[in-house]
N, C-alpha and C positions, 0 to 999 in steps of 0.2 A: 626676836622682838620686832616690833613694827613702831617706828616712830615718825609723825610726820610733824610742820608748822600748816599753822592755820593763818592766810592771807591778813585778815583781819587783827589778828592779837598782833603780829608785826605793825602797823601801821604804828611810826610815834617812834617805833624802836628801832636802829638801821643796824643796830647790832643783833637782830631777832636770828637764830638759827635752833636747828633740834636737840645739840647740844652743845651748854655756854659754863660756863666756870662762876654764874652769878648767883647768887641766893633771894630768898625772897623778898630782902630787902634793896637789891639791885647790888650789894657790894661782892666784886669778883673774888675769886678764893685761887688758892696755889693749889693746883695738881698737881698731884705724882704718881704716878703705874696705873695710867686710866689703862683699860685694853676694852676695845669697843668691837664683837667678833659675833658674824653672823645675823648680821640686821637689816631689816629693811629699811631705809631711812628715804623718806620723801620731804623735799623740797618746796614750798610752792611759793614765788615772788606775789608781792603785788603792785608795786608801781615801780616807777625810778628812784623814788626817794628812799624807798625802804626795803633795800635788797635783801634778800636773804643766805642765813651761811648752813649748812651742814653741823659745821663745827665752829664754835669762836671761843676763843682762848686768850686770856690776858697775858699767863702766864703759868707754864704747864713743864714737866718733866720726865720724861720717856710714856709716851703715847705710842699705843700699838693699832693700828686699825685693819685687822683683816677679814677675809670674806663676807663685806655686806656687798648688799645690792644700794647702788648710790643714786635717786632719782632729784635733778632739779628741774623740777618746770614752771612757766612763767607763765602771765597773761599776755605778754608782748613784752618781743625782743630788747634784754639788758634789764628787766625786771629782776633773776634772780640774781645773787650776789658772789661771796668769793670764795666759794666754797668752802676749805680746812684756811681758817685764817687763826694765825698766830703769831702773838705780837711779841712775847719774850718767849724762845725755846731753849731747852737745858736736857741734856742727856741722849736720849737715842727717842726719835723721832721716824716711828716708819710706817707705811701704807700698801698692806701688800695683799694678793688675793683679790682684792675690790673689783666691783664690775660698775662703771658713770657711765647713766643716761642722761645726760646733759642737754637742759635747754637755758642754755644764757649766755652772752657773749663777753662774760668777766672769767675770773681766773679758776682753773679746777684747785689748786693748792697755793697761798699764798704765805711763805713764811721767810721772814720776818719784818715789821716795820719797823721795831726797837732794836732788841739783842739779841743775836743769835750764840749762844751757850754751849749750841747741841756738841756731842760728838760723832753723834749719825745722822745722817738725814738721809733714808732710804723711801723710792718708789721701785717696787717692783712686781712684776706678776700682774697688774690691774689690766682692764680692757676699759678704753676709754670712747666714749661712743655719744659725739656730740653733735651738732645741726647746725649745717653749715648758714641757712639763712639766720639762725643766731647767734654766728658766729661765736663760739665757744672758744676759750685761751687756753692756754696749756697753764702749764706748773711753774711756780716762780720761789725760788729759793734765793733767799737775800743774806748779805753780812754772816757769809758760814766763813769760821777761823782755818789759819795753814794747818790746825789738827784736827779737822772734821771730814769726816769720810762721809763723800756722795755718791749714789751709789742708784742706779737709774739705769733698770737690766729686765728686760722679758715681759717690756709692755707693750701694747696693740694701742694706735692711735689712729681714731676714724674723724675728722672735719676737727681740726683741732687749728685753730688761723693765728694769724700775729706769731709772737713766740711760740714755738712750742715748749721750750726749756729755757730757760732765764735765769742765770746767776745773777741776782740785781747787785744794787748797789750797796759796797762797803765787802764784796768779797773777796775776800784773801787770796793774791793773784798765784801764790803755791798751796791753794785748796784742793785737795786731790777727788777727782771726780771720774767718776766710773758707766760710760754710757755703753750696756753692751746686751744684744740681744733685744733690740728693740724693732719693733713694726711698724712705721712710718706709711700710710696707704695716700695714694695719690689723690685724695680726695684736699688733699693739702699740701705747701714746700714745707718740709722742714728748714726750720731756724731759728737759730740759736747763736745772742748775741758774743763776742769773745770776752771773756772775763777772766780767766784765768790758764794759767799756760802749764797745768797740770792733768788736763782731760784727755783720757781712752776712748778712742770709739772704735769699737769691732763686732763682728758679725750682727750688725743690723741692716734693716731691711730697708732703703728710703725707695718709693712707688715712685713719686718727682724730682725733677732738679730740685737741689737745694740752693733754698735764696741766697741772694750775692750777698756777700758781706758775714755768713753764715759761718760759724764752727760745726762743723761734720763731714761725711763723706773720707778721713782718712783709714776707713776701716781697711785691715789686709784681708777682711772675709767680709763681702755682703750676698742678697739675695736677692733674686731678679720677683717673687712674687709673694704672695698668703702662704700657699702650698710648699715651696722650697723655705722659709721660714720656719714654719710651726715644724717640717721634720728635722730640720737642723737645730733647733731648742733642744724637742725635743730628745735627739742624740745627745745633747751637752746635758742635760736633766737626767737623763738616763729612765724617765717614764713619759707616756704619751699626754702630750699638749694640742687639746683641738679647739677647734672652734668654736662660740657659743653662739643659741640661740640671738640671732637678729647682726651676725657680725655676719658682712659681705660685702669682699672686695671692690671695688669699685672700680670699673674699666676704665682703664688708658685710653685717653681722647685724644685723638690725631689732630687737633685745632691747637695750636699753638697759645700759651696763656698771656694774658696781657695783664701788666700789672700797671696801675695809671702811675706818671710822673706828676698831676698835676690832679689833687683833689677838692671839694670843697666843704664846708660845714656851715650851718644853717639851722639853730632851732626848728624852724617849722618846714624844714626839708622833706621833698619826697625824694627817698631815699633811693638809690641804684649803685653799680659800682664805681660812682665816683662825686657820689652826694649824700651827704650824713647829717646826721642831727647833734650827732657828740664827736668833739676832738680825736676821744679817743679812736673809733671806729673809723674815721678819717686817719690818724695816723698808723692803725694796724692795717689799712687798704694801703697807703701810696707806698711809689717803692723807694728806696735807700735814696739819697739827696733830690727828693722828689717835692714838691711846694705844697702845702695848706693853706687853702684861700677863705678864710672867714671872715663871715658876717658880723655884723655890730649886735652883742648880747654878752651875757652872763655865764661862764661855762663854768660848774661847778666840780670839778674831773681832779681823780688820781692819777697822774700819768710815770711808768716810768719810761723815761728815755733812752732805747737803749741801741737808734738809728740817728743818723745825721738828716732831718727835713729844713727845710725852711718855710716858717708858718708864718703868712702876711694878712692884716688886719686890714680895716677898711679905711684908716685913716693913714696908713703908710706915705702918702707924699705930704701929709701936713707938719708942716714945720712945729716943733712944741717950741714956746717959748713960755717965760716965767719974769 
């Protein structure tokens, strides 16, 4: 099947994606045993206001998603929206096989803002293949219980910025969580805030240092590139795992990376690596106890928090009084 959104029919709706849980009178329904297998699903934003989702879900119970081809493109950077967003999950929750062509710099899977019910919540198998000028986020799994198994094994991750994996907020600190078999390419650090003191990580691949302040790197097996990777999967799969179409490693730069301590934000910013126009891409650029320095305006932003910055305003020496 081919399914795409149209820029225009979004406009008005922020909840607009290819497929939504809502009827034709706009009232959301409860799912149970969607499986959504072999599809082509395309994406297309149109402004900041009216991002768009893949999938949006009020409230859903065991969702299976494998082998589509996942396209989100934008007319300009942070146009398209949050990809798999899901507000109440219950049962098993998995995404596996998928191949993201990613053009936006919000979240590839966001679950949950409500309650998280699940007893799985699986990514595995996907190739993830985002742009790094727009800045594409990784997968954010929130409020999963001490009996929910995560499970996050034998994926390829190309320009994936900010978190890569993020236990948000409200997750059960003996949530057991299974990072193993994963490709991490230097085209980004892996990081990954600490949230729970029940996470595996073994034979994955990270191309960069891993940012400070980061959970990972205590694998007893990793892998120095693409090539030692995909045959060591493969050994552990027991069939062959290659490469696909438009996946290429990215060399190793001998220039040492700078991550600014000191960023700014500016509505009508021309933007570089240490000038933004939204919060949030000021606070996925600076590093761990690094300063945000904004301008007098309106910021209308989801953020979650899951570094120490310190963000100073333009009015910082004026006394309030009342």
């Amino acid at each position: 099947c081919i399914i795409h959104t149209n820029p225009v029919q979004c406009n008005g709706n922020n909840r607009c994606a290819c497929i939504v849980d809502y009827d034709e009178n706009g009232i959301s329904k409860y799912i149970t045993n969607l499986l959504v297998q072999g599809c082509y699903i395309n994406v297309i934003g149109s402004d900041w206001d009216y991002r768009t989702n893949y999938m949006s879900f009020s409230k859903i119970e065991n969702l299976y998603v494998y082998n589509n081809f996942i396209t989100n493109e934008a007319y300009q950077a942070g146009t398209a929206g949050e990809g798999l967003m899901i507000y109440y999950a219950l049962g098993e929750i998995v995404l596996k096989g998928n191949t993201f062509k990613y053009a936006t710099h919000n979240k590839l899977v966001s679950l949950t803002n409500q309650t998280n019910g699940a007893s799985l919540v699986e990514f595995s198998d996907n190739v993830v293949m985002g742009r790094e000028d727009y800045k594409t986020a990784g997968i954010v799994f929130q409020k999963e219980s001490e009996t929910c198994a995560v499970k996050i094994n034998g994926n390829r991750f190309y320009n994936v910025t900010g978190d890569t994996i993020s236990l948000g907020s409200g997750t059960n600190s003996n949530c057991n969580v299974e990072i193993k078999y994963n490709y991490f390419d230097y085209s980004f650090a892996f990081y990954m805030p600490a949230k729970t003191n029940m996470t595996t990580f073994d034979n994955n691949c990270y191309r960069k240092t891993i940012k400070n302040g980061s959970m990972g790197g205590t694998d007893t097996t990793t892998y120095a590139n693409l090539g030692e990777y995909l045959t060591a999967y493969s050994t552990f799969l027991g069939k062959t795992v290659s490469a696909i179409d438009g996946e290429v490693e990215t060399p190793i730069s001998t220039e040492p990376e700078i991550i600014p301590t000191t960023v700014y934000v500016d509505p009508n910013a021309i933007e570089d690596t240490t000038h933004f126009k939204t919060l949030y891409d000021a606070y996925q650029a600076v590093e761990v106890n690094g300063t945000i320095i904004m301008s007098a305006g309106t910021y209308a932003e989801n953020i979650t928090w899951n570094k120490n910055v310190t963000v100073v305003g333009p009015n910082k020496d004026i006394l309030a009084t009342g």
